[in-house]
NUGU-536088 format. One record per residue: x, y, z of N, C-alpha, C, O in turn. Coordinates in nm, 3 decimals, padded with zeros to 5 digits. Each point is the difference from the previous one (the first is absolute). Example, Ala and Ser with C-alpha at 12.3 -4.5 7.8 and 13.67 -1.06 7.14 Angstrom:
REM residues 2
n.xx;n.yy;n.zz;ca.xx;ca.yy;ca.zz;c.xx;c.yy;c.zz;o.xx;o.yy;o.zz
01.319;-00.569;00.780;-00.089;00.119;00.000;00.090;00.120;00.000;00.104;-00.002;00.066 $
-00.139;00.107;-00.138;00.082;00.119;00.006;-00.077;00.109;00.073;00.051;00.111;00.017 $
END
This chain:
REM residues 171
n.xx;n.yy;n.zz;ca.xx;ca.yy;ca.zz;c.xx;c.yy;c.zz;o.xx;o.yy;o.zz
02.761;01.894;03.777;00.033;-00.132;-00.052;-00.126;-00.063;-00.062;-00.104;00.043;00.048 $
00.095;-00.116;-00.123;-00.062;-00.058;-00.142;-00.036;-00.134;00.064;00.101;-00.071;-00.003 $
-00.213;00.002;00.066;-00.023;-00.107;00.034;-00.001;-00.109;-00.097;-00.092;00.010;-00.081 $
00.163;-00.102;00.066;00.021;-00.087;-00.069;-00.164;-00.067;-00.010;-00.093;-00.004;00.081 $
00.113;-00.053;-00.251;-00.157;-00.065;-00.036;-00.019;-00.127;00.065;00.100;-00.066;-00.029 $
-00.180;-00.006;00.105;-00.036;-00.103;-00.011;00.022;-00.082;-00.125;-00.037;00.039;-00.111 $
00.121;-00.198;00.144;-00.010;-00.053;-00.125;-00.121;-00.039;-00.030;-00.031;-00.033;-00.114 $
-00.065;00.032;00.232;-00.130;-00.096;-00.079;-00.098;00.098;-00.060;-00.104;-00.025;-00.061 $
00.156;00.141;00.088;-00.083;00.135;-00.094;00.037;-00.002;-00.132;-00.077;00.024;-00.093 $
00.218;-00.060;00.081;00.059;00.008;-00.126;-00.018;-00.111;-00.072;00.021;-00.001;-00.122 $
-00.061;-00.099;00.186;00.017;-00.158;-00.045;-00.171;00.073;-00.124;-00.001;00.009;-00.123 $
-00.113;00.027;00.220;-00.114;-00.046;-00.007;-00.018;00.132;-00.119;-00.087;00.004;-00.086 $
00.197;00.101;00.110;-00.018;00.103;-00.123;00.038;-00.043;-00.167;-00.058;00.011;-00.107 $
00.188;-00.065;00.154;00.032;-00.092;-00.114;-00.118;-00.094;-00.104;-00.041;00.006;-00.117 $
00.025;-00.067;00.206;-00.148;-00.128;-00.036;-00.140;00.085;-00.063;-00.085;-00.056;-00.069 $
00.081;00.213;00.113;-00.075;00.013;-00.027;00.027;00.083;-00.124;-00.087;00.007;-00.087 $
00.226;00.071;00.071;00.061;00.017;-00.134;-00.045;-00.090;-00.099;-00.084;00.024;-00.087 $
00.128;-00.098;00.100;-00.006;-00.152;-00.109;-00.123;-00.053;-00.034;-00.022;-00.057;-00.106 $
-00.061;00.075;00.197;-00.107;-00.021;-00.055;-00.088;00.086;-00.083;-00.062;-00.035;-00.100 $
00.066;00.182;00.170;-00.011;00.070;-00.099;00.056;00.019;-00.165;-00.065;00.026;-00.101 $
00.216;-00.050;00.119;00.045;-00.011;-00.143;-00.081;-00.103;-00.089;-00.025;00.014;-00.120 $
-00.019;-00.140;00.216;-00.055;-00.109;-00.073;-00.125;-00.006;-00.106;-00.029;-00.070;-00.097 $
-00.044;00.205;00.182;-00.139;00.046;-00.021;00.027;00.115;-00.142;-00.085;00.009;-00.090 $
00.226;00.079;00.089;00.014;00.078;-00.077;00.054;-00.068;-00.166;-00.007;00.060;-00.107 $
00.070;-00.227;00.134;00.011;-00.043;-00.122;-00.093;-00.117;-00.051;-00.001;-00.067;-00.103 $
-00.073;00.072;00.210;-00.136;-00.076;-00.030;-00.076;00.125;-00.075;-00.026;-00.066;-00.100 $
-00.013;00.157;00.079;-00.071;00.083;-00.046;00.060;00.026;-00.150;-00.076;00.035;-00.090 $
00.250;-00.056;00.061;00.051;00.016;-00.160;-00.017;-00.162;-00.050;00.047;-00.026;-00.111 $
-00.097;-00.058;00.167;00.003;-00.107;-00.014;-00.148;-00.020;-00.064;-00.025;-00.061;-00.104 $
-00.083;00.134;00.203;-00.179;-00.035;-00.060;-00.032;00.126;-00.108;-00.096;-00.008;-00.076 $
00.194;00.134;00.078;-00.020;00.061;-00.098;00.112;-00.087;-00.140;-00.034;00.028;-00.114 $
00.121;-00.097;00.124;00.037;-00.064;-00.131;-00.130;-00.103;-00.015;-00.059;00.057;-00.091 $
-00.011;-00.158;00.121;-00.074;-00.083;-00.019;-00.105;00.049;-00.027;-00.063;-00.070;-00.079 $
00.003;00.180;00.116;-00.119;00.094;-00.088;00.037;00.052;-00.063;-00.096;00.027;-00.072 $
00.211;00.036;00.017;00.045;00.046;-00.156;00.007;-00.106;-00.089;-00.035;00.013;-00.118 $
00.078;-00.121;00.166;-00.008;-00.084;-00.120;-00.122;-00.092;-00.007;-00.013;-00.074;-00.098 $
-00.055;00.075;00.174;-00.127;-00.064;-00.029;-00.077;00.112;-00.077;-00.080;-00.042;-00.083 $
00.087;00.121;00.090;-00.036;00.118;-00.066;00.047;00.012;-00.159;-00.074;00.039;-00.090 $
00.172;-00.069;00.079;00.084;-00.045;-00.157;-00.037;-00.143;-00.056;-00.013;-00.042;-00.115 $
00.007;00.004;00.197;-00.046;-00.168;-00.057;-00.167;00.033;-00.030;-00.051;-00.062;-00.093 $
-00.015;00.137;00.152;-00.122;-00.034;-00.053;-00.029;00.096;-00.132;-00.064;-00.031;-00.100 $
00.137;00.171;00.133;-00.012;00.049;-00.140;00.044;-00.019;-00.102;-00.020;00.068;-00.100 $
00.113;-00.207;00.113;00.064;-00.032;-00.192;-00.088;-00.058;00.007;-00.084;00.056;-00.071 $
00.031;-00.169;00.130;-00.095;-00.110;-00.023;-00.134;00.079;-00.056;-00.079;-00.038;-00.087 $
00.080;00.141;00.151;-00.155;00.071;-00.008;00.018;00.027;-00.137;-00.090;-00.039;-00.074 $
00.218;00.117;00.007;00.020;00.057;-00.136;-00.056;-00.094;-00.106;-00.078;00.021;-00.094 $
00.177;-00.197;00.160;00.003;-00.084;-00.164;-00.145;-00.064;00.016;-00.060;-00.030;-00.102 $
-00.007;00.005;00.247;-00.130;-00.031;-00.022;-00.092;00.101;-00.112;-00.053;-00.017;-00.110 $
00.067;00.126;00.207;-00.111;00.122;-00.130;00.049;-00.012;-00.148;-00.053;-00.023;-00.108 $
00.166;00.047;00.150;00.061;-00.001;-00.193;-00.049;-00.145;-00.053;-00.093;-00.011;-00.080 $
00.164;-00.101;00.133;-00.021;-00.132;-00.075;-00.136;-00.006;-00.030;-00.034;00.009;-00.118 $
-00.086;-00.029;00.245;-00.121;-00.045;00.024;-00.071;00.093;-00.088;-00.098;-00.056;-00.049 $
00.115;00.203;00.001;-00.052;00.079;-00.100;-00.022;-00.013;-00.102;-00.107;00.022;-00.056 $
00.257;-00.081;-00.013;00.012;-00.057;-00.109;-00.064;-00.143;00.003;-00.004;-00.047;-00.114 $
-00.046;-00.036;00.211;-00.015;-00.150;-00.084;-00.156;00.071;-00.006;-00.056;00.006;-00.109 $
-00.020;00.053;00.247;-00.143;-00.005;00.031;-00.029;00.057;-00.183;-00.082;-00.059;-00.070 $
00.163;00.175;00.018;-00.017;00.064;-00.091;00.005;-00.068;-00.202;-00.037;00.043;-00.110 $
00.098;-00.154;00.161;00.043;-00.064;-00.139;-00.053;-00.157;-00.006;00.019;-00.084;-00.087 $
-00.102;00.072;00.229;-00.034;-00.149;-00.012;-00.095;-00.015;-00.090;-00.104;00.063;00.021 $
00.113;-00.177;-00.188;-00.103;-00.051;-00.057;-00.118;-00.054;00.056;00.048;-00.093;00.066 $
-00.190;00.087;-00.044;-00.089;-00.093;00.005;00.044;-00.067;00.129;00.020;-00.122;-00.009 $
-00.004;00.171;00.110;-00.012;-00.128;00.112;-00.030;-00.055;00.049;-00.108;00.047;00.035 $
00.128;-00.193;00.039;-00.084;-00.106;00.007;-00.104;00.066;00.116;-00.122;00.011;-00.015 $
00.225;00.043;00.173;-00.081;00.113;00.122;-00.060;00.059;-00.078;00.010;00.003;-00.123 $
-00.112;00.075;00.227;-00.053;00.158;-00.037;00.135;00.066;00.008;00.092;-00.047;00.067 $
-00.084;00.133;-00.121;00.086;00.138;-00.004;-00.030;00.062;00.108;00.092;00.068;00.044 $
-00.241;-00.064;00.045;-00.008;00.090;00.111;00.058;-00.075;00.107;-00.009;00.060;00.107 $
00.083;-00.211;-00.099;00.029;-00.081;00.101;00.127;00.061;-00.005;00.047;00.032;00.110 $
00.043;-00.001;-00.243;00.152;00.025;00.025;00.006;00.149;00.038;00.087;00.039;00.078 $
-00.159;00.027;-00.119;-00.023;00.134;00.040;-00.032;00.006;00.152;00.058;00.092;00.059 $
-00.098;-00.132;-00.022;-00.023;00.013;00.168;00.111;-00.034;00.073;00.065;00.077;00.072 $
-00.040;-00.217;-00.095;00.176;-00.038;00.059;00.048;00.093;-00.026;00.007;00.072;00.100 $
00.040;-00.022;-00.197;00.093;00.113;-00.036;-00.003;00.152;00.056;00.105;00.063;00.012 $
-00.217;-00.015;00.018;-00.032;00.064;00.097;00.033;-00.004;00.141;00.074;00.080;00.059 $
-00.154;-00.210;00.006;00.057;-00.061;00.140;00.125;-00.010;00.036;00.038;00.000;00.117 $
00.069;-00.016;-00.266;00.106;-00.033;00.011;00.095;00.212;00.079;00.054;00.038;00.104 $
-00.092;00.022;-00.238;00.053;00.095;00.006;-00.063;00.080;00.156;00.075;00.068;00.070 $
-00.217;-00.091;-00.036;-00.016;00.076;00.090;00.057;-00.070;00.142;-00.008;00.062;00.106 $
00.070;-00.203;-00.113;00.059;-00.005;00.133;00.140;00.049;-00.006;00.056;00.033;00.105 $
00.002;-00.027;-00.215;00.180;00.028;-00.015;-00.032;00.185;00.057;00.070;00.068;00.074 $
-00.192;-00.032;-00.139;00.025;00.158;00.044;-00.062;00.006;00.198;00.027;00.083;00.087 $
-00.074;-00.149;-00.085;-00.030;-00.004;00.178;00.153;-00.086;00.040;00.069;00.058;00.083 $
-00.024;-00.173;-00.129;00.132;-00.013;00.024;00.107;00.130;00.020;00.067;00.019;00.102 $
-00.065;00.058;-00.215;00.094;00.103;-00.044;-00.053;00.096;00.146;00.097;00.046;00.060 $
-00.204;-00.019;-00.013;-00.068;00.101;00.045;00.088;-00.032;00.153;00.080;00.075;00.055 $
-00.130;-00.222;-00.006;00.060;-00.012;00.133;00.088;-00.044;00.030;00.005;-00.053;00.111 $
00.130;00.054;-00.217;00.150;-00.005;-00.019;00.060;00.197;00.022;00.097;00.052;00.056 $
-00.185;-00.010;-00.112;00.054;00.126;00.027;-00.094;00.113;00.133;-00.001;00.123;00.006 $
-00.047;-00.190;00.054;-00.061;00.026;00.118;00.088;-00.068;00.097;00.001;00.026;00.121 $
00.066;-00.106;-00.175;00.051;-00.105;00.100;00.184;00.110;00.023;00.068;-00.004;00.102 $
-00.043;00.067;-00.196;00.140;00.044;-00.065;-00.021;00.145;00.095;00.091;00.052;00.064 $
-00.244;00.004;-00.072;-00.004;00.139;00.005;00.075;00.099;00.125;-00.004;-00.055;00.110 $
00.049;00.145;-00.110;00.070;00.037;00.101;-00.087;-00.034;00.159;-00.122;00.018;-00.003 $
00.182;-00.064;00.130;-00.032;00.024;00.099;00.068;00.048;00.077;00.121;00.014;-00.022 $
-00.194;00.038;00.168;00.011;00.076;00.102;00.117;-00.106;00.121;-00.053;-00.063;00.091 $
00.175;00.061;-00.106;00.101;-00.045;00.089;00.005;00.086;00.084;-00.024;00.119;-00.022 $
00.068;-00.186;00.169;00.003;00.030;00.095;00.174;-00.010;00.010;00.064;-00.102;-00.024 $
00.008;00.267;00.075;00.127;00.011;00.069;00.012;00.119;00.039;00.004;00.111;-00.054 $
00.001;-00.165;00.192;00.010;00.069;00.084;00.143;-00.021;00.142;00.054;-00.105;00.035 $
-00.038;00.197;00.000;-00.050;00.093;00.030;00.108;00.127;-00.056;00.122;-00.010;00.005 $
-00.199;00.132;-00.060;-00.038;00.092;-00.111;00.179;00.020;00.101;00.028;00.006;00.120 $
00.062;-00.001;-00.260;00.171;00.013;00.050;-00.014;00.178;00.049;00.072;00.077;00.064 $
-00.155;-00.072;-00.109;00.021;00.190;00.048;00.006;-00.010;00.185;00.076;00.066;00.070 $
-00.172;-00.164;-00.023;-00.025;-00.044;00.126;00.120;-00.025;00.073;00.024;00.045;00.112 $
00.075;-00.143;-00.200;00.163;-00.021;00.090;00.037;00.088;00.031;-00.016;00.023;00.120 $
00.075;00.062;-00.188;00.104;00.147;00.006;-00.051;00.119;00.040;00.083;00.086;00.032 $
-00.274;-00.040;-00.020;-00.035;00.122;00.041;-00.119;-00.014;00.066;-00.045;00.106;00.042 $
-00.041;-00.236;-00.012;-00.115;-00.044;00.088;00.051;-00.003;00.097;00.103;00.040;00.054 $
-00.256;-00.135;-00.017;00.000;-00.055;00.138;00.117;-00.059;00.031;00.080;00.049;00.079 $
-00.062;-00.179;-00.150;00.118;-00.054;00.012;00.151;00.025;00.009;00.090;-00.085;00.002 $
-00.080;00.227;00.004;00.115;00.026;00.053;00.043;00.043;00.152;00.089;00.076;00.039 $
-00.190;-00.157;00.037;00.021;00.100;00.156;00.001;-00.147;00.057;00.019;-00.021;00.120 $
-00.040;-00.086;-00.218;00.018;-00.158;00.075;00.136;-00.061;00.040;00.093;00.042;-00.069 $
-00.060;-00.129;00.163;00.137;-00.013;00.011;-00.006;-00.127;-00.042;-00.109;-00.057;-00.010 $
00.261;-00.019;-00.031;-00.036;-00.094;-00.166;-00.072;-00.102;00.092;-00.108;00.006;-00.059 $
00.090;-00.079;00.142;-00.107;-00.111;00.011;-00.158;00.026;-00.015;-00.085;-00.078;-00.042 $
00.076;00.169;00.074;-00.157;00.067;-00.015;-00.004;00.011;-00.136;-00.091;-00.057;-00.060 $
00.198;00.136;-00.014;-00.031;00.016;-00.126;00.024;-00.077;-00.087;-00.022;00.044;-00.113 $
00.085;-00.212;00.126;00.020;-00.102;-00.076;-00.149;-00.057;00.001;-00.068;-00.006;-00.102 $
00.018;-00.041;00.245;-00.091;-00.061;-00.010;-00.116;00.103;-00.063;-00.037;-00.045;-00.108 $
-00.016;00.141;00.134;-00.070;00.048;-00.087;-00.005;00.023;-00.147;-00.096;00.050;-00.058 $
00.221;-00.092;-00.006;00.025;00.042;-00.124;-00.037;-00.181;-00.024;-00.079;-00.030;-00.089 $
00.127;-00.052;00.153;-00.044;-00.155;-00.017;-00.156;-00.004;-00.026;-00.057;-00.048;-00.098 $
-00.002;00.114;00.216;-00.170;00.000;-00.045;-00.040;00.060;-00.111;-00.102;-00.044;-00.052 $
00.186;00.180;-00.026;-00.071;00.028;-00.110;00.044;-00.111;-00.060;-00.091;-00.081;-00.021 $
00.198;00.047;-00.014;00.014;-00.139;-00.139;-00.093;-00.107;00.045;-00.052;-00.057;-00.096 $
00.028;00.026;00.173;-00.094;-00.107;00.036;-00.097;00.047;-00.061;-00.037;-00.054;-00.104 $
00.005;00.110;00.129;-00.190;00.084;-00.006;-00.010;00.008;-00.156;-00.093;-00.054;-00.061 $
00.213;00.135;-00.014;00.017;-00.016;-00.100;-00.033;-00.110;-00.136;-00.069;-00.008;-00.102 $
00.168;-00.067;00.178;00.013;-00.160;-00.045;-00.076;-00.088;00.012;00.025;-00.109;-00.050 $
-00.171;00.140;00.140;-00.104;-00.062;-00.001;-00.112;00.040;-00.053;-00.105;-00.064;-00.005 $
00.128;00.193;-00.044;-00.076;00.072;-00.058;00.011;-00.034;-00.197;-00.085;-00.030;-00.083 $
00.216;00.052;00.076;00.066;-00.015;-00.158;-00.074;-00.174;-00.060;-00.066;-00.030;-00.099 $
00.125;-00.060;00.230;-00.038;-00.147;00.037;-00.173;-00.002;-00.080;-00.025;-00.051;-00.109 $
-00.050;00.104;00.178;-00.160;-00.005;-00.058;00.005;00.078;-00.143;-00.041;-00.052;-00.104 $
00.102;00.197;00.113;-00.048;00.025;-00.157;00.098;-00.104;-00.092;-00.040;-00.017;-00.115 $
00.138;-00.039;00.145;00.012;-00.135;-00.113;-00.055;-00.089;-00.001;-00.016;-00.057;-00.109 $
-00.031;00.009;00.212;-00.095;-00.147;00.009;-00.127;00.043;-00.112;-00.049;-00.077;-00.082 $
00.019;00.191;00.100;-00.138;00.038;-00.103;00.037;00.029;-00.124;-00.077;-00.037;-00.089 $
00.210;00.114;00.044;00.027;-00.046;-00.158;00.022;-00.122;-00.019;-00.020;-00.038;-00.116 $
00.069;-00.072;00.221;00.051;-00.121;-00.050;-00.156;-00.059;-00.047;-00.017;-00.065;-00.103 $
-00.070;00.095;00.181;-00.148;-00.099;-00.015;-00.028;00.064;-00.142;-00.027;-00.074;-00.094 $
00.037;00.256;00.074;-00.052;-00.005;-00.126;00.099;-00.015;-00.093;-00.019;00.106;-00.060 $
00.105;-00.155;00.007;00.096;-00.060;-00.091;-00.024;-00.111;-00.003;00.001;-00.028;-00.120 $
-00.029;-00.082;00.189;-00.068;-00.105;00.009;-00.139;-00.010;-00.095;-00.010;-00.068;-00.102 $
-00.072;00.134;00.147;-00.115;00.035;-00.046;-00.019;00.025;-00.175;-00.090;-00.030;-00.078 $
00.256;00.119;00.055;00.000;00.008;-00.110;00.053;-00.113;-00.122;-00.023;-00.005;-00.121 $
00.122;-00.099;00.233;00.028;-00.084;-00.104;-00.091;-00.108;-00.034;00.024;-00.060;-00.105 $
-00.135;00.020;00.182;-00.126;00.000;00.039;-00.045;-00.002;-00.136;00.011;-00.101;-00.071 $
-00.066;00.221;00.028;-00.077;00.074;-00.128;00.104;-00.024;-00.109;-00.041;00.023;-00.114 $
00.176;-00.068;00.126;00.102;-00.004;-00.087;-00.047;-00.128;-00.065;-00.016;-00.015;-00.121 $
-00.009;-00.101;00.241;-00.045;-00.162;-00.069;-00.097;00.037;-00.075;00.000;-00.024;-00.121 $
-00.109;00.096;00.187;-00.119;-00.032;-00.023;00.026;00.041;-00.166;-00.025;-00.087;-00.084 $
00.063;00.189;00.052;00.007;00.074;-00.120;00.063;-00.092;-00.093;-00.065;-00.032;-00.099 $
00.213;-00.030;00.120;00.043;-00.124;-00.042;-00.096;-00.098;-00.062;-00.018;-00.028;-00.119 $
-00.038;-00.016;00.223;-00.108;-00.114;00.011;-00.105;00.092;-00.150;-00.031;-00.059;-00.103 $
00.009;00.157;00.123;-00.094;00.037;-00.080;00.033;-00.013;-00.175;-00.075;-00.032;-00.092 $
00.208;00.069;00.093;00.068;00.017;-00.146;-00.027;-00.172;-00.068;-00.024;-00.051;-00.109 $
00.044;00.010;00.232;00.041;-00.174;-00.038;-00.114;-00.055;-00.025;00.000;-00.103;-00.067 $
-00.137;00.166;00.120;-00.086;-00.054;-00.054;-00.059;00.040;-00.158;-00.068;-00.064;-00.080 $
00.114;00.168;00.079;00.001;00.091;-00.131;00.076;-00.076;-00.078;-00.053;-00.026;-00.108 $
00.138;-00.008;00.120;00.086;-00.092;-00.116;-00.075;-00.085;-00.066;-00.029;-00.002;-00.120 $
-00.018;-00.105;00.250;-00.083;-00.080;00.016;-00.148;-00.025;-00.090;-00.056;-00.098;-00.050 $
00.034;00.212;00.058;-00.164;00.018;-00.076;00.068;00.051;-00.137;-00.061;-00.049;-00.095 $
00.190;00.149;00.048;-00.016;00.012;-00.137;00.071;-00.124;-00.050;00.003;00.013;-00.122 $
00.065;-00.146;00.162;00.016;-00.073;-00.062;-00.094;-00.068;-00.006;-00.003;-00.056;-00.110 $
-00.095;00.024;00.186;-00.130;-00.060;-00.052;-00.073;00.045;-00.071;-00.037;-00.078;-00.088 $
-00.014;00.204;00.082;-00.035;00.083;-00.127;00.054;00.020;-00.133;-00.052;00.065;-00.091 $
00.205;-00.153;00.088;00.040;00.024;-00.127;-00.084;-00.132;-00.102;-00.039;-00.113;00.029 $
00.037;00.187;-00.145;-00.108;-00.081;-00.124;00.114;-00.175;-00.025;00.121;-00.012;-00.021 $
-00.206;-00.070;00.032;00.059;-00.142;-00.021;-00.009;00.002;-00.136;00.037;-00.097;-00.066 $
END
């Protein structure tokens, strides 16, 4: 005879299901927000280089030095590409934790457990799991952060670029 599960084994297996799932659509969730921070900085990066090429390249006589818009423009492009850099560092595949290895249910250890032993132990891998998955997202979340970060800054940079070739344009 088959000893019936504890509900509070099942209660606490459940809870720990769910949280795991939580952790598994938190992870399609910080990989969509680093793909598209990743897209947002490379159009921006495109019409900056393209636009900023063409004015640095066709400006008459300007009132700035030319080496003042040239540097912004630089500063500009080299934070969108450190932007771009730790948007897709942020995206890059990582090492998830799930366990425990299903080969383990049906031909391991775990088949000589009787189901309370083997609920609650299968509860500790998702836990362990789920606290594990828990930290490697907390650390893409900081660097996606980081990257939208370099996203202003780069922003901020274009805008000052605007900034200086409309003052540089001839009165």
């Amino acid at each position: 005879m088959v000893p019936i599960m504890d509900d509070a084994d099942r209660i606490r297996y459940e809870i720990a299901c769910s949280r795991f799932d939580l952790q598994i659509q938190r992870i399609e969730r910080l990989n969509s927000r680093a793909a598209g921070g990743a897209e947002i900085s490379g159009v921006l990066m495109t019409l900056f280089l393209t636009l900023g090429g063409f004015v640095i390249s066709n400006l008459n006589r300007p009132s700035l030095p030319l080496e003042l818009l040239k540097l912004d423009f630089f500063i500009g492009l080299g934070l969108f590409a450190i932007d771009m850099f730790v948007f897709l560092w942020a995206y890059k595949l990582e090492l998830y934790r799930y366990d425990p290895d299903p080969g383990e249910i049906t031909e391991g250890d775990l088949t000589d457990l009787e189901s309370n032993d083997l609920i609650r132990l299968l509860t500790k891998h998702v836990v362990d799991s789920t606290i594990e998955n828990h930290e490697t997202n907390n650390q893409k979340a900081r660097t996606i952060k980081i990257g939208f970060y370099f996203l202003g800054f780069s922003i901020y940079a274009v805008l000052v670029f605007g900034v200086l070739v409309a003052i540089s344009l001839p009165r």
